[in-house]
Structure formats: structure tokens, C-alpha cells
C-alpha positions in Angstrom: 9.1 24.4 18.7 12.4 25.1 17.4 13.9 21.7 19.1 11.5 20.1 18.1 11.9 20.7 14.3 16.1 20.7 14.8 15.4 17.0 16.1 13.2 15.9 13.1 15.3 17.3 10.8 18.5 15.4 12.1 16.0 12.3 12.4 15.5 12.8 8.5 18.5 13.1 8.0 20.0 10.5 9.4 17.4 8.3 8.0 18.4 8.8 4.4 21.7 7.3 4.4 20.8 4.7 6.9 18.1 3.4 4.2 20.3 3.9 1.6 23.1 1.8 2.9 20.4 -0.5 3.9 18.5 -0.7 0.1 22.1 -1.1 -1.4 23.2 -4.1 0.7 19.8 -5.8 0.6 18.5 -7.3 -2.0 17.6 -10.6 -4.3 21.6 -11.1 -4.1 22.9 -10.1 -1.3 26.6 -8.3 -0.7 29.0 -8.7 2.0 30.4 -6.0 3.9 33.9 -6.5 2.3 32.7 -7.1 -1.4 30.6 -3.9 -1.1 33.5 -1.8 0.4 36.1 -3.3 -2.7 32.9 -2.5 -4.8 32.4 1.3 -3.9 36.0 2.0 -2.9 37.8 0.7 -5.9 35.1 1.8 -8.4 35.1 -1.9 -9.2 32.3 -2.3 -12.4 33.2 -5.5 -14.0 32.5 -8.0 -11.6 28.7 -9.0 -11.1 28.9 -7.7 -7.8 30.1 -4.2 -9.2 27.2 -4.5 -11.9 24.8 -4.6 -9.6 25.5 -2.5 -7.1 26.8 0.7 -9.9 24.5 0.1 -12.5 21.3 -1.2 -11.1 20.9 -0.6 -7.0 22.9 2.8 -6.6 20.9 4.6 -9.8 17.7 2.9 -8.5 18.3 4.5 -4.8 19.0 8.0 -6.2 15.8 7.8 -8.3 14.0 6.6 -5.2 15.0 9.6 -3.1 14.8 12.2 -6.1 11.4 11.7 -7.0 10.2 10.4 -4.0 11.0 14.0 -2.7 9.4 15.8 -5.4 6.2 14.1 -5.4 5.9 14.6 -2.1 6.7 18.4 -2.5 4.3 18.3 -5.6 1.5 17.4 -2.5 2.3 20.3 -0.6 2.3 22.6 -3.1 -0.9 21.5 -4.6 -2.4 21.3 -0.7 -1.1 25.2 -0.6 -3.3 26.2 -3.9 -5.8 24.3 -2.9 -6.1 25.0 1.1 -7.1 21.6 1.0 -4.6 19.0 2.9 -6.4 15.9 0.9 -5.4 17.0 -2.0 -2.1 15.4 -4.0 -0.9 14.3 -7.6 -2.4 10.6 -7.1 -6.1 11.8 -6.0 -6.6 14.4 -8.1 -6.0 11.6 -11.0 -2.7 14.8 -12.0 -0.8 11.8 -12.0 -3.0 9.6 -13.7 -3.6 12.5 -16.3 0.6 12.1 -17.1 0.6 8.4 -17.2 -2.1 8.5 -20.0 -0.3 11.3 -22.3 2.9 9.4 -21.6 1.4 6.0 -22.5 0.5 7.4 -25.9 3.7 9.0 -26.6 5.0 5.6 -25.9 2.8 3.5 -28.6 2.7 6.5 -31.1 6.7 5.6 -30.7 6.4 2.0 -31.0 4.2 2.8 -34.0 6.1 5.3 -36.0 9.2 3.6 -35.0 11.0 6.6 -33.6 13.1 6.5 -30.1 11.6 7.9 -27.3 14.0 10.9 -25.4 13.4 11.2 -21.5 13.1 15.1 -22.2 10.4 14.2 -24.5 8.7 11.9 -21.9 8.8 15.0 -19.2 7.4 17.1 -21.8 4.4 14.9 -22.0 4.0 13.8 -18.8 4.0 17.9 -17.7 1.1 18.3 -20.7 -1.2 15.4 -19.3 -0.5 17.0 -15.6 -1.2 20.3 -16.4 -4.5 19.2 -18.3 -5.5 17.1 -15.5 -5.1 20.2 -13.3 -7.0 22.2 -15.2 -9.4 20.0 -15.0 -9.8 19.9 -11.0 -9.2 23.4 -11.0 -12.5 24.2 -13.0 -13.9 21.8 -10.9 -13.0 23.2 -7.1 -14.4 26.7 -8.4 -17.6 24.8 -9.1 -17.9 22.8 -5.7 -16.4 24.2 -1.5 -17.1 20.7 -0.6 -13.8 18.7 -0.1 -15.7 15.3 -0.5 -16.9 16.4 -3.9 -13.6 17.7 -5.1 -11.7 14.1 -3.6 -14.3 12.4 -5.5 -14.1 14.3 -8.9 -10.4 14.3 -8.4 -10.7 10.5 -8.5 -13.2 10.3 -11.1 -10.6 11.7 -13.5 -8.0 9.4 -12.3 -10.0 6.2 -12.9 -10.7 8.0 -16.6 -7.2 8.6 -17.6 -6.5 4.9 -16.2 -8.8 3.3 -18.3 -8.1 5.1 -21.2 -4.3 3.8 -20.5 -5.7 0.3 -20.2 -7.8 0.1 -23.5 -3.9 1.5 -25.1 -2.0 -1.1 -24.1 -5.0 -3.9 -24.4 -5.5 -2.8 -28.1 -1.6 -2.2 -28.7 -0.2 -4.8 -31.2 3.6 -4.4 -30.1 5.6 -6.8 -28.1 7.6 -3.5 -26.6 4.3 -2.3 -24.6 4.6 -4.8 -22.3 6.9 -2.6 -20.7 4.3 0.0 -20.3 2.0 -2.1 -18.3 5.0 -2.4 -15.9 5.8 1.2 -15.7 2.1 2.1 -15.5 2.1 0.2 -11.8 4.8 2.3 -10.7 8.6 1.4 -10.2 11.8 2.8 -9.4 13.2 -0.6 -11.0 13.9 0.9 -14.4 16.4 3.8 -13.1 19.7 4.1 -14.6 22.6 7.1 -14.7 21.1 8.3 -17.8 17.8 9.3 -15.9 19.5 10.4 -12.6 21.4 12.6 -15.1 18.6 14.0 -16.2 16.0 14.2 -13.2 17.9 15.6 -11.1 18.6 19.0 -12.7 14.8 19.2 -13.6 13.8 18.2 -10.0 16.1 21.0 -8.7 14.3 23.8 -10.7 11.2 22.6 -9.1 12.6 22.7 -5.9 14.1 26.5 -6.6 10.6 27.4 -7.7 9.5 26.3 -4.3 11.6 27.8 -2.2 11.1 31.3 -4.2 7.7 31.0 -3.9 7.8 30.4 -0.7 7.1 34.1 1.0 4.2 34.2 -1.3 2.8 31.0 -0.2 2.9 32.4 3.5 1.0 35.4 3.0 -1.4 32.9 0.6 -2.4 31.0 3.1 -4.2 33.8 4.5 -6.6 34.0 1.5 -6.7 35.5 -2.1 -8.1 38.5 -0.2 -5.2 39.5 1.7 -2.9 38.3 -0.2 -4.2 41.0 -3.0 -4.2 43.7 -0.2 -0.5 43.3 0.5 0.3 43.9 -3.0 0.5 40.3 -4.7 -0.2 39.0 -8.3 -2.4 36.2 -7.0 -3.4 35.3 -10.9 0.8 35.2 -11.3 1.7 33.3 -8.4 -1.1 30.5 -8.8 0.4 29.8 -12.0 3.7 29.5 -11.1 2.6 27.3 -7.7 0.7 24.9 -10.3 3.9 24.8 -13.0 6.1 24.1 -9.9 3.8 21.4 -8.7 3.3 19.9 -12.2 7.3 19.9 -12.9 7.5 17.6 -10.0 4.9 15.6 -10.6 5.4 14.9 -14.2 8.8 14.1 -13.7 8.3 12.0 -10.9 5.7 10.0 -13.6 7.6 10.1 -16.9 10.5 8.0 -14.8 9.0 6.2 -12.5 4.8 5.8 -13.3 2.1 6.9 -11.1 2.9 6.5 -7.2 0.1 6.4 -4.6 -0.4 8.9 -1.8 3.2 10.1 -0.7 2.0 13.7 -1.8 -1.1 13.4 0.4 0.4 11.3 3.5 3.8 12.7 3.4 3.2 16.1 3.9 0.5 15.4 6.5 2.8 13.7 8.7 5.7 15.9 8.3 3.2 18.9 8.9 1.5 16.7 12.2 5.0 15.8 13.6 6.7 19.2 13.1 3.4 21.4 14.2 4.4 24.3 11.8 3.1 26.0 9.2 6.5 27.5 8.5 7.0 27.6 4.4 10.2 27.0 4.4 10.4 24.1 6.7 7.4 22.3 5.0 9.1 22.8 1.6 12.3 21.1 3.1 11.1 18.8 5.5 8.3 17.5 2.6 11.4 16.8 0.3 13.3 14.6 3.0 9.8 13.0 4.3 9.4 11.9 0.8 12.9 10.6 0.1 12.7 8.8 3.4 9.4 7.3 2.8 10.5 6.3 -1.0 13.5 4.8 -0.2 11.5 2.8 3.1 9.1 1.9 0.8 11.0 0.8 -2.4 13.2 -1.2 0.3 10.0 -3.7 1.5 9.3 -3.9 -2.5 11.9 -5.1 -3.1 12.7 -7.7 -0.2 9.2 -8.6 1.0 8.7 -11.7 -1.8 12.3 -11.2 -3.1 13.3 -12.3 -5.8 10.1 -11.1 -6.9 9.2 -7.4 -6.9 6.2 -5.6 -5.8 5.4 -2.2 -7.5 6.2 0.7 -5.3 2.6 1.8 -5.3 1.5 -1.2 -3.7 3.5 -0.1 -0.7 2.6 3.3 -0.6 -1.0 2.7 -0.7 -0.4 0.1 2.4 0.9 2.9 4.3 -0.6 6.1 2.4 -4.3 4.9 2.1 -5.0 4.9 6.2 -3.7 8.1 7.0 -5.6 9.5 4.5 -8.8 7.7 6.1 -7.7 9.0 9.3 -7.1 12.7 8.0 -11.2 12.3 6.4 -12.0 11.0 9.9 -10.4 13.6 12.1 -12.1 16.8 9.7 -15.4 15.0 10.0 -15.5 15.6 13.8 
């Protein structure tokens, strides 16, 4: 068991600065081996070359593997509080709650003619995820059945999307058609400015995780036990839900709603790994997510280059089957 995780760890490893090398010479303009090493070497920012590669792909890459790892920790944590392994930001319409509280924000902006702050965009997006949450949370204690809870989960999602829709349909401001591109989901927007910012928020998540990881072991076992060996349950699923919900809002205040890396990602990583370890879900979620991100935002970007497909696009290609197959595999 222990090899076996070592040698998926160094495989995930590995993989991250293979695909970022890969991302950051690929692209609608391609650099040479020689430019790129006069590029990163010499810190060389004036030529178009240097533009691209320091201002546009290297920020873009970061983001990808930043929140690409938090969202899919966000599904593990959320999978954790909900024993359920179906359950993740995108299906229980968390992230789709965010997108619409951060779409208003946006035209209320646009409106009142004030500039937007990425702090205030978190801010947001963690109000519309933790209402969203509430939401499915007063819904699980109503239904057990997984199908029902999937289904309300996606109920709200399509609500908070349409709601999004009839803002920017009605909106009367050339500047929302920005929104309608962020709303499909995109690392294309990332600059140093966000990295600068996402990061530190991303690694409070993460510290919440990994302190709440003991507690999640002995959770697993049941609100029962857990109480018998002396926990706070009430405490802990709040802090589990405001670690999930940093993440997650974060993930769609700079980048929009992303399909089913918390679900998939977490299911492979706990399939490959056969653990139930905490601590190596936590960490192996984080890399599985920046792996599949930065795989994903890759094929976006070079499949019809020069034009771009939105990273959920991809993510659903890959995300939406082994969902299918986890439904499949619980049915028999």
C-alpha cells in the first residue's frame, strides 16, 4: 500500500512540471527552445515573446494549478460532510450559487460605476457558495437517497444559471460581455495581480484542511462516534463547509464555474491510491486537481488553436463519464 501511494505521488509529481513546461511552450504562437530559455533566464519582458510567456501563459499556468487544486479539494471535503462520493461544487449548483452572486456584483459595478476589487469578488462568490450550501444541506436532512440529493443539487444549479443568464440578457452595458465569457469558465483571464492574491487565500483553505484532517478521520465513522470520542460535530461541520466554500468561491470569483474536477478528481485519486488516509486524500486531491487542470486547460487551449475552448468544456469530456460510471458501479 505504502509503494503504491510513494509511486503515485512521484507520478503527480512529476506530472506537474512536465505539463507546465508543456502549456508554456505550446500555444497559438509557439516558442523555441532557445527563445524560451533567453525568455525565462534573462527575465526578458519587452519582447512579444517575453510578453507572452511572463504576462499571459506563466500567470495563466499558476492559476490553472492553484485553483484547479482547490476545487478539487473543495470535492473532497464536501464528499467528507456529506459521506457521499457524488457530491462536488459543480453538482450541488455551490458553484453555480457563486457565479450568480458574483454576476450581480459585476453589473451592480457596471451600474454604479465603481471598480470591482478581487477581494470583493471572493467575498461574494463565498456568500453565493455558502447560500447554495445551505441550501443542499437543508435538503440532504430531508432526503438519504443520493439520486434525490444529485438531482436537487442540480436543480439549484440550473436556477442560479438562469438567473445569471436573464442578468446579462437584460444588462444594457457593453462591459458584460465579459461576464458571459467568465461565466463558461476560463483560466484565460489570469494575471500576477490574481496569482498574488489567490494563492494566499487558497493556502488558508488548504491549512484548514489539513487541521481538520484528524477530525475528518474519526468523522467518517459517523456523527455518532465521532460525538463519543469527545468531538464538537456542530463545530467541525462548520469549519469543513467554510474550508470547502473558501476553495470553491475562490476557484469561481477567478476563474467561473468549472465542471466536475471536485467529483472525478477525488474519485480517481481515492480509486488509484485505495486509501482512506486523510492526509493523503487531502494532498493527493490537491496535485490530482492541479494535474488535471493544467491537462485540461492545455487541450483548451491547442485543440482548435487559435481559438479557445472554455475549460469546462474539457472537464465535462473527461469528468461527466466517470461520474456515470461511479452512479453505475453503486447501483450494482
Amino acid at each position: 500500500m505504502k509503494k503504491r501511494i510513494t509511486i503515485i505521488f512521484i507520478v503527480l509529481i512529476l506530472a506537474i512540471p512536465a505539463l507546465f513546461l508543456l502549456n508554456l511552450f505550446s500555444g497559438s504562437s509557439n516558442v523555441g527552445i532557445r527563445d524560451m530559455a533567453n525568455i525565462i533566464f534573462n527575465h526578458d519582458t519587452q519582447s512579444v515573446f517575453g510578453v507572452i510567456v511572463w504576462n499571459i501563459r506563466i500567470p495563466r499556468l499558476l492559476e490553472a494549478m492553484v485553483l484547479g487544486g482547490a476545487l478539487a479539494l473543495s470535492g473532497y471535503l464536501l464528499q467528507t460532510f456529506f459521506a457521499n462520493p457524488i457530491a462536488g461544487p459543480f453538482v450541488l449548483g455551490i458553484s453555480s450559487g457563486a457565479k450568480m452572486c458574483v454576476a450581480m456584483l459585476m453589473i451592480i459595478s457596471v451600474r454604479l460605476c465603481f471598480s470591482l476589487s478581487s477581494l470583493m469578488m471572493v467575498a461574494v462568490s463565498f456568500i453565493g457558495s455558502c447560500l447554495a450550501t445551505a441550501i443542499v444541506i437543508f435538503v440532504a436532512k430531508k432526503v438519504k437517497n443520493m439520486a434525490v440529493l444529485i438531482v436537487c443539487g442540480v436543480m439549484i444549479g440550473y436556477v442560479c444559471s438562469s438567473v445569471t443568464e436573464l442578468l446579462v440578457a437584460f444588462a444594457d452595458d457593453s462591459n458584460i460581455v465579459n461576464l458571459h465569457n467568465w461565466s463558461m469558465g476560463s483560466f484565460a483571464s489570469a494575471s500576477w495581480s490574481d496569482v498574488r492574491i489567490t494563492v494566499p487565500i487558497i493556502v488558508v483553505g488548504i491549512m484548514m484542511a489539513i487541521l481538520l484532517s484528524k477530525g475528518m478521520s474519526v468523522y467518517m465513522f459517523g456523527e455518532g462516534y465521532a460525538q463519543s470520542v469527545g468531538m464538537n460535530v456542530r463545530v467541525f461541520r462548520v469549519l469543513l463547509i467554510v474550508a470547502s466554500c473558501i476553495l470553491s468561491a475562490t476557484v469561481t470569483a477567478f476563474a467561473g464555474p468549472i465542471s466536475f474536477v471536485g467529483i472525478a478528481v477525488p474519485h480517481v485519486i481515492r480509486t488509484v491510491t485505495k486509501s482512506n488516509n486523510v492526509k493523503v486524500m487531502v494532498t493527493a486531491s490537491f496535485l490530482g486537481g492541479a494535474v488535471f487542470c493544467l491537462l485540461c486547460d492545455f487541450i483548451a487551449r491547442s485543440m482548435f488553436a487559435p481559438m479557445e475552448l472554455s475549460i469546462s468544456t474539457i472537464t465535462a469530456v473527461f469528468g461527466a463519464p466517470i461520474v456515470v460510471l461511479m452512479l453505475l458501479k453503486r447501483k450494482r
